[in-house]
VOGU-3710 file (C-alpha; in Angstrom, 3 decimals, decimal comma):
1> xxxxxxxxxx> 6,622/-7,735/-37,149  3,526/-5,420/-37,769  1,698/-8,270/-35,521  3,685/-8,226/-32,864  3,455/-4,262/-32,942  -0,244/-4,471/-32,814  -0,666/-6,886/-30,227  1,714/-5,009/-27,821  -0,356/-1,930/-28,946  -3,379/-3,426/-27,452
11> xxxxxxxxxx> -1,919/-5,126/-24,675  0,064/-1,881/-23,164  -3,862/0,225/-24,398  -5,329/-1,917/-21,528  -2,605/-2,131/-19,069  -2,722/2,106/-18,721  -6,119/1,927/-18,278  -6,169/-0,803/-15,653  -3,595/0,700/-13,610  -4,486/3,930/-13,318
21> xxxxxxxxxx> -7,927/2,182/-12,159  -6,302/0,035/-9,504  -3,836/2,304/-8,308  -6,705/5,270/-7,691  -8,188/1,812/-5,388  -5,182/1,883/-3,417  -3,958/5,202/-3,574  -7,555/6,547/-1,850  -7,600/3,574/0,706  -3,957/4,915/1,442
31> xxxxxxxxxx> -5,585/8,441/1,635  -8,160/7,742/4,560  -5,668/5,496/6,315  -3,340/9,266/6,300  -6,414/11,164/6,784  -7,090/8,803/9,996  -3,940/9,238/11,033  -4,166/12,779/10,869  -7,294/13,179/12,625  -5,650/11,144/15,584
41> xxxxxxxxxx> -2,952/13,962/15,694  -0,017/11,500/15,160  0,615/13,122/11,923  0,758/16,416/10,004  -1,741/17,205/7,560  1,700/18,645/5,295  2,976/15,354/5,110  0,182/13,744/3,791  0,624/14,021/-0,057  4,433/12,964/0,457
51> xxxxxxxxxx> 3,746/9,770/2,395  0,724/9,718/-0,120  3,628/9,380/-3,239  5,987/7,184/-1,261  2,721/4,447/-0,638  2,493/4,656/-4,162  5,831/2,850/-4,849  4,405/0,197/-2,868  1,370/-0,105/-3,755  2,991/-0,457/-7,543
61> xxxxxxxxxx> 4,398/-4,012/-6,305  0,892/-5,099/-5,601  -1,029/-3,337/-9,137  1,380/-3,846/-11,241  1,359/-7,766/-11,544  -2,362/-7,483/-11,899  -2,858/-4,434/-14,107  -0,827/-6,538/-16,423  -2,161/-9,997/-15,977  -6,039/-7,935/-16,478
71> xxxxxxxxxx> -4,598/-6,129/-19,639  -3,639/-9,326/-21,556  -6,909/-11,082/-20,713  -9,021/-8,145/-22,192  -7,199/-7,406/-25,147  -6,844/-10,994/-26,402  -10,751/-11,662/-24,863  -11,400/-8,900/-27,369  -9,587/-10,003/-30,515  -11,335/-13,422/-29,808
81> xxxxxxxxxx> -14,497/-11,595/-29,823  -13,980/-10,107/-32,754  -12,634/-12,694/-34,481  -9,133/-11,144/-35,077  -7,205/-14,472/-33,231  -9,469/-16,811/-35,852  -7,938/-14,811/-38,701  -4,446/-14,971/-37,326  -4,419/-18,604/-36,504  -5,995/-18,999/-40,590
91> xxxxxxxxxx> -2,652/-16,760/-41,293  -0,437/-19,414/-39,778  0,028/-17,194/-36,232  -0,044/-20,029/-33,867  -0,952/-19,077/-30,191  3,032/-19,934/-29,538  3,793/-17,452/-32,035  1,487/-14,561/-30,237  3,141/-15,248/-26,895  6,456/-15,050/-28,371
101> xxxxxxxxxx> 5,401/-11,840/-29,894  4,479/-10,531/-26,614  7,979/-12,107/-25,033  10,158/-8,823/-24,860  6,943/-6,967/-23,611  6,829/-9,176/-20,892  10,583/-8,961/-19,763  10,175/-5,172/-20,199  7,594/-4,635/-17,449  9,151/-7,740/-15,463
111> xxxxxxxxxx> 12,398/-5,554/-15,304  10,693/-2,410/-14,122  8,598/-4,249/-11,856  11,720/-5,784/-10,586  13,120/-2,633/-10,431  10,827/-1,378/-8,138  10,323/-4,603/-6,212  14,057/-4,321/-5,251  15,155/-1,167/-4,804  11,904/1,943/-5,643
121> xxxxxxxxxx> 9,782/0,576/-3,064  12,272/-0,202/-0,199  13,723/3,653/-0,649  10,224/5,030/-0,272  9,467/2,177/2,395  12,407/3,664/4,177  11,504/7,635/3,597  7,803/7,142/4,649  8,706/5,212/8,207  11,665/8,190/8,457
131> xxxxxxxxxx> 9,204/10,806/8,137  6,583/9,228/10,253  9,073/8,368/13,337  10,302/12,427/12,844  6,391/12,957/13,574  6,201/10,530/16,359  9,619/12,259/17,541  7,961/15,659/17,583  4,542/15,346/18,664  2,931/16,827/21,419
141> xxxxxxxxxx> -0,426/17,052/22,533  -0,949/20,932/20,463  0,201/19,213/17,489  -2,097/17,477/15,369  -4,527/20,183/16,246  -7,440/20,654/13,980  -9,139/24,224/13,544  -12,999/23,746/14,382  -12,682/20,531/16,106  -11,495/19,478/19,970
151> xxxxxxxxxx> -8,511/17,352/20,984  -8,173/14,811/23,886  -5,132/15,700/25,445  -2,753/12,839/27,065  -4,093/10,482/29,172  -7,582/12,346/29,266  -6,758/15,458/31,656  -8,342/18,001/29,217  -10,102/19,170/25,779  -8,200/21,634/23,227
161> xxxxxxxxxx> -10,259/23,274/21,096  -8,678/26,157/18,135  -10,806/27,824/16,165  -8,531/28,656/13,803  -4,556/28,534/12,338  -2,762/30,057/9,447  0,269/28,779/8,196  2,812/29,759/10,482  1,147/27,324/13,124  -0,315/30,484/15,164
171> xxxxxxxxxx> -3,537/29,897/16,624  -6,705/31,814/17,045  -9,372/31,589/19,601  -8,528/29,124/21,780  -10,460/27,584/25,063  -8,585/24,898/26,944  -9,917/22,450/29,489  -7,522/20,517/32,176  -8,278/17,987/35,106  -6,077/18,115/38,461
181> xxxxxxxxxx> -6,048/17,316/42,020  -7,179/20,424/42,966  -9,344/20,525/40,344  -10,072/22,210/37,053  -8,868/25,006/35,018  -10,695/26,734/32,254  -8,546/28,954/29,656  -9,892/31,261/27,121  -7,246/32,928/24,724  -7,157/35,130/21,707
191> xxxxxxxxxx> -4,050/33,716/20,461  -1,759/31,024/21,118  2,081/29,998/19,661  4,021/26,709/20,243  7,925/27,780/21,981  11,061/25,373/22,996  13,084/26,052/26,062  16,799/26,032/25,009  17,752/25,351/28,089  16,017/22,409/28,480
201> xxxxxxxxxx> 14,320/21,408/25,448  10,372/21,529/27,169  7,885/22,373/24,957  5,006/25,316/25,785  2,046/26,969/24,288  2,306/30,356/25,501  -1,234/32,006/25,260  -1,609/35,510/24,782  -4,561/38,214/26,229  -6,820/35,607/27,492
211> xxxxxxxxxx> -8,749/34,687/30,912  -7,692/31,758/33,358  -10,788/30,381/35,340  -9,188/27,575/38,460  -11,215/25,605/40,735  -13,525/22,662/41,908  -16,551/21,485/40,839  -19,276/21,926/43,281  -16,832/24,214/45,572  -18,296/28,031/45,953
221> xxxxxxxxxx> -14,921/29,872/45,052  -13,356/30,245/41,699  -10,693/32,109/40,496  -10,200/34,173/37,877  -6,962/35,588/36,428  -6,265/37,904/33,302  -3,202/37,763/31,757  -1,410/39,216/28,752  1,035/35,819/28,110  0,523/32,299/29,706
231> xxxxxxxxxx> 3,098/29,176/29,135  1,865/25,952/29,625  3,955/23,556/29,307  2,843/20,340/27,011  3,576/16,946/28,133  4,939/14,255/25,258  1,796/12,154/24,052  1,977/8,598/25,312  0,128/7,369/22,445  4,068/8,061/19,981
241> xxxxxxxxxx> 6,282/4,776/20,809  9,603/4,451/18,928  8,912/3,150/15,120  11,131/0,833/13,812  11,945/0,278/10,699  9,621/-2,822/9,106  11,180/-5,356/6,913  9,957/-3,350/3,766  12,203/-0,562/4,288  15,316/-2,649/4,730
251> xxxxxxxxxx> 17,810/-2,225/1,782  18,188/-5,514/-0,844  21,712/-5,662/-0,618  21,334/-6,379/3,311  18,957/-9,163/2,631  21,486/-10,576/0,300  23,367/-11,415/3,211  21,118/-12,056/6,044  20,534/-15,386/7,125  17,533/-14,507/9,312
261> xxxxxxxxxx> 14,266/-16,547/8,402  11,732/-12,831/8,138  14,980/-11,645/6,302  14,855/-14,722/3,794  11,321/-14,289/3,431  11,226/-11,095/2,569  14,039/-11,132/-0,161  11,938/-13,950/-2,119  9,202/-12,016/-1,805  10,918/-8,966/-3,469
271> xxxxxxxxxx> 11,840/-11,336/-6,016  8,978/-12,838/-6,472  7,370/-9,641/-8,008  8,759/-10,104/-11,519  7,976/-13,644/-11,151  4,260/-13,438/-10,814  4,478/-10,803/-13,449  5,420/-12,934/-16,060  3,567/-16,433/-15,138  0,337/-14,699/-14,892
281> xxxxxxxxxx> 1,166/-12,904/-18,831  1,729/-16,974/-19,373  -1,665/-17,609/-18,198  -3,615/-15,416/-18,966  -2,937/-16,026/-23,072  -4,658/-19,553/-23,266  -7,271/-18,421/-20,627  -8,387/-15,599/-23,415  -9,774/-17,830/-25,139  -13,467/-17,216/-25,471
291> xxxxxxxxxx> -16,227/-17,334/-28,068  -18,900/-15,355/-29,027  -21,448/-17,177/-27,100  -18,979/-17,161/-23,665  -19,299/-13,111/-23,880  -16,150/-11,305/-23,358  -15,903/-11,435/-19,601  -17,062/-14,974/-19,723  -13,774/-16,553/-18,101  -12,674/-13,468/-15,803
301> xxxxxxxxxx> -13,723/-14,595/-12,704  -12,044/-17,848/-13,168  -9,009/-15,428/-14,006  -9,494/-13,493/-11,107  -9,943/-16,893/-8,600  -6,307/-17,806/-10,198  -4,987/-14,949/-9,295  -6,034/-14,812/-5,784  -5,119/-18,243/-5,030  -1,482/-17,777/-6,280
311> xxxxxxxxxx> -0,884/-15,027/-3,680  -2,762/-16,206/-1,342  -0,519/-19,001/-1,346  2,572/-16,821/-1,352  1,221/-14,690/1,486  1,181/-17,984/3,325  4,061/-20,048/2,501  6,188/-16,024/2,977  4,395/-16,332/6,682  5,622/-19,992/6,803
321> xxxxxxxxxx> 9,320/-18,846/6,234  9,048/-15,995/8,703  8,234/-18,213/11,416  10,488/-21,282/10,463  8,311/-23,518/9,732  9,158/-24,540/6,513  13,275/-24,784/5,140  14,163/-21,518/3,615  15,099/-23,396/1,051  12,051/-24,437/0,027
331> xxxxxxxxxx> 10,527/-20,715/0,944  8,286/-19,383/-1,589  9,656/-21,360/-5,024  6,973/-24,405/-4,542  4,406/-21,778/-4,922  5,981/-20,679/-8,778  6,291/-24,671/-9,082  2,669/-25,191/-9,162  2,132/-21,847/-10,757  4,681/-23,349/-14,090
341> xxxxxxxxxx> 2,808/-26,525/-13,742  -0,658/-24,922/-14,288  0,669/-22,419/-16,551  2,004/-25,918/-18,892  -1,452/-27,691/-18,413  -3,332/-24,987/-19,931  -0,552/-24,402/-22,854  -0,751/-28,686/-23,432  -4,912/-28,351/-23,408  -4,301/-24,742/-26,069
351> xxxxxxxxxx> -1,922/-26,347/-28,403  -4,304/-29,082/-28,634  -1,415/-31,785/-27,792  -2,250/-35,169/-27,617  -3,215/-36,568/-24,749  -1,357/-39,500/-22,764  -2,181/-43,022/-24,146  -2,777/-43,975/-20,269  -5,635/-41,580/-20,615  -6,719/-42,703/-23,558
361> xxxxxx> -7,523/-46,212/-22,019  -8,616/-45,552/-19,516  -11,352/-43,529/-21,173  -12,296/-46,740/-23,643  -12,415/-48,627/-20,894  -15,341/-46,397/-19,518
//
């Protein structure tokens, strides 16, 4: 129907907007969490915008649910505004009728949700923590390095400082500071270049044309060496511990058949995705309702409250499962209970149904 068009119209209008508003929320608190990272030298600065993409399928299981929830309560907030739902309800569209017009909407984005829920996000759950144990792997106290600023090395024994590096990893202008027993060594290079022993798999900087300055503070002798090519060879940072895999990057079909309790919990989690999707799209048609007087963002924030007890409350009964302290059975589905329960109350007080006759005496009798 030409309604059902137009309502879906307005609906999927809002939804773009809203989730290209909530996903540039997470996307840039992603972004300084990398840049962080980064900084700390316990990533690359090229791997940023691909860990940056694989967060996003993530952060999708999150936005999603609530870009759509937010998109049905605006559009239908502003067709009560402007008095479009009066003239539809005059034209014999009952608010049943609207929700069933927005019914294979709904499936459609509970689907690709699910979809991603299940198997997008645990792939790029996977990549990311593959890419960021490679780093953890491969890093050594001259990686990380960041042109113009200076670099703790392990455990404290020294300062790097580069002034500059093109894209081959070559570096330019370097002074390097270490701490010893016998006490300390300055180095000033013009260039410097990161090697691997074949033999035995050490890594070295080897500095070229530069000055080597050794001794103790205090002391009256110092010496001082010229050289044409230095090694020195770079110690693995202590700071890089094996990474392994979290439950987010485990495949579905292995939770399918885990009977672990964190393994439960996370499967009804993943399921629960589509789930929230579409009892919130339930909700949030009778909780539209406004008038003129209400304003349009009148009955958001009781929208928004709703929404942030219903995951709180899955955050905590998905942390009850994990630790076995509630059946498995029971896991996370008590949480949708109440959710279909509220979801019927507000339907019973939209459709204007009549209320119980215990109700209705016990009023008269006040």
């Amino acid at each position: 129907m030409i309604i059902d068009r137009y309502l879906a119209r307005q609906v999927t209008q809002s939804l773009i907007g809203v989730s290209v508003v909530l996903l540039l929320i997470f996307m840039s608190g992603q972004l300084v969490n990398l840049f962080g990272k980064v900084a700390s030298g316990t990533l690359h600065a090229n791997t940023v915008l691909l860990l940056l993409g694989l967060n996003s399928f993530t952060d999708l299981v999150f936005v999603l649910p609530l870009a759509f929830y937010l998109a049905i309560l605006l559009a239908f907030t502003r067709l009560y505004q402007d008095n479009e739902m009066v003239v539809l309800t005059a034209c014999g569209i009952s608010q049943a009728r609207v929700l069933r017009g927005l019914f294979m909407l709904m499936l459609g984005f509970a689907g690709l949700l699910g979809w991603i829920s299940l198997q997008a996000a645990p792939w790029a759950e996977t990549k990311a923590q593959e890419i960021i144990k490679g780093v953890g792997e491969s890093s050594t106290e001259q990686q990380g390095v960041i042109p113009g600023r200076f670099k703790e090395l392990a455990r404290g024994v020294g300062v790097l400082y580069v002034e500059k590096m093109d894209d081959d990893g070559r570096m330019y202008n370097i002074f390097l500071e270490q701490e010893n027993p016998e006490g300390q060594t300055l180095i000033r290079a013009e260039r410097a270049y990161r090697e691997v022993d074949k033999t035995t798999g050490q890594r070295f900087m080897i500095l070229e044309n530069g000055h080597r300055y050794s001794g103790k503070p205090g002391a009256n002798h110092f010496s001082s060496v010229a050289f044409e090519k230095h090694g020195i060879r770079m110690t693995e940072s202590t700071s890089n511990k094996p990474i392994q895999l979290r439950y987010m990057a485990i495949p579905t079909a292995t939770l399918w058949s885990a009977k672990s309790a964190p393994y439960i919990a996370e499967l009804q989690w993943r399921i629960s995705a589509p789930i929230v999707c579409i009892l919130l799209a339930i909700m949030a048609v009778p909780l539209s309702r406004t008038s003129n007087r209400q304003g349009r963002y009148g009955k958001l924030a009781i929208a928004l409250l709703l929404y942030i007890v219903y995951t709180n409350l899955l955050n905590l009964a998905r942390a009850w499962v994990t630790k076995s302290e509630i059946d498995p059975r029971i896991g996370l589905w008590w949480v949708h209970a109440l959710a279909i329960l509220f979801a019927l109350l507000l339907w019973w007080r939209q459709l204007g149904l009549p209320i119980p006759r215990w109700r209705r005496a016990n009023n008269k009798g006040d």
